[in-house]
Steps between C-alpha positions, in 0.01 A plus 500: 500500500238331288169364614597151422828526724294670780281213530826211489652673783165538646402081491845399579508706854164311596618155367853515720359550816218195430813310360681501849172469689497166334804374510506596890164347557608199282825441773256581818630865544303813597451712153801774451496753282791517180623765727564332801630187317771716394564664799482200698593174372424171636846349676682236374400127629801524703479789671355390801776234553769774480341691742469198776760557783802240528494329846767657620447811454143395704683394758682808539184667516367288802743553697563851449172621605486210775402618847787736660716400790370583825743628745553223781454249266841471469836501751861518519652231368804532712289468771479848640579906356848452418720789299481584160855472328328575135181616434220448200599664159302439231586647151332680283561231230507147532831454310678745749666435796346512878475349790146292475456448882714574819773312683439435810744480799535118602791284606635239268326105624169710669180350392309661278120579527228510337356818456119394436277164438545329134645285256814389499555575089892473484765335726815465346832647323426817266830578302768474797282527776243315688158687488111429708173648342220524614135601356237622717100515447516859469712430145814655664846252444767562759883406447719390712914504470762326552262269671639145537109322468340366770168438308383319215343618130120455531508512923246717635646701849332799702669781596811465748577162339896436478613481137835501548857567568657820407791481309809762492572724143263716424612774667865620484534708775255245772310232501130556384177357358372602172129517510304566169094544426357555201089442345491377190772484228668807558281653765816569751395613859710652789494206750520737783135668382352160641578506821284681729754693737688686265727645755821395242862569640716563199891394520671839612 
């Protein structure tokens, strides 16, 4: 390689580095080598915005890592232990079939209960039957069906509050109560796991 080439190569490796320095100090950034300009590029204006969580999906995060149920918090909302007829079955994927609560043993036209203290968030038909929800501090939303509504939307009730009249069909074989909770969007619990005498008797 010549002298004269030696020496370009030479002066243009100490004028790239100053370059950057100064168009980096020119924008208010800390100097960065040609280097580390390559390696790491400034992001796009936008890039933050992209990044910024929807509110939904916020939501779902506050209430997922909300403060857990504490056992005697909540009760049996027939009342008292009753049987069983189907227990909790929750799939392994959300598209599959299960059984996303229990059924509980209750005659047909006995009043439903409350199982703990919150909002009344839904009173009325769902598809072909008549549903009661309710969401509690702890971020936990119990279901209630075929519940004929005692309650209103928006009606705040403690625990052992009626909410209504059971209605016959969801059971084939008996009459029963459908009882659902679940934290979050898709954050299905076994109902039974908030009650604090777990002493369950299962339908024979």
């Amino acid at each position: 390689m010549s002298v004269f080439a030696c020496l370009s190569a030479a002066l243009l490796a100490a004028l790239l580095p100053l370059s950057v320095q100064s168009a980096d100090a020119a924008h208010g950034s800390p100097a960065r080598s040609v280097a580390e300009s390559a390696a790491f590029p400034d992001p796009p204006s936008d890039f933050a915005l992209a990044l910024e969580p929807s509110p939904r999906f916020l939501a779902d995060v506050r209430n997922s890592i909300s403060a857990p149920a504490r056992r005697g918090d909540y009760a049996w909302p027939t009342g008292t232990e009753t049987r069983v007829l189907r227990s909790f079955d929750l799939p392994e994927q959300r598209w599959l079939s299960g059984h996303r609560g229990v059924d509980l043993s209750l005659d047909a036209g006995a009043t439903v209960l409350a199982a703990g203290t919150g909002e009344v968030i839904y009173a009325a038909m769902l598809n072909d039957r008549p549903v009661v929800s309710i969401q509690h501090e702890d971020g936990i939303r119990t279901t209630y069906e075929p519940v004929s509504p005692l309650v209103r939307k928006g009606e705040r009730i403690e625990a052992g509050t009626p909410l209504g009249i059971l209605e016959p069909g969801h059971c084939a074989q008996a009459d029963c109560l459908h009882w659902g909770a679940k934290r979050g969007r898709d954050g299905y619990l076994d109902p039974l796991s908030l009650l604090d005498d777990r002493r369950i008797r299962l339908l024979e």
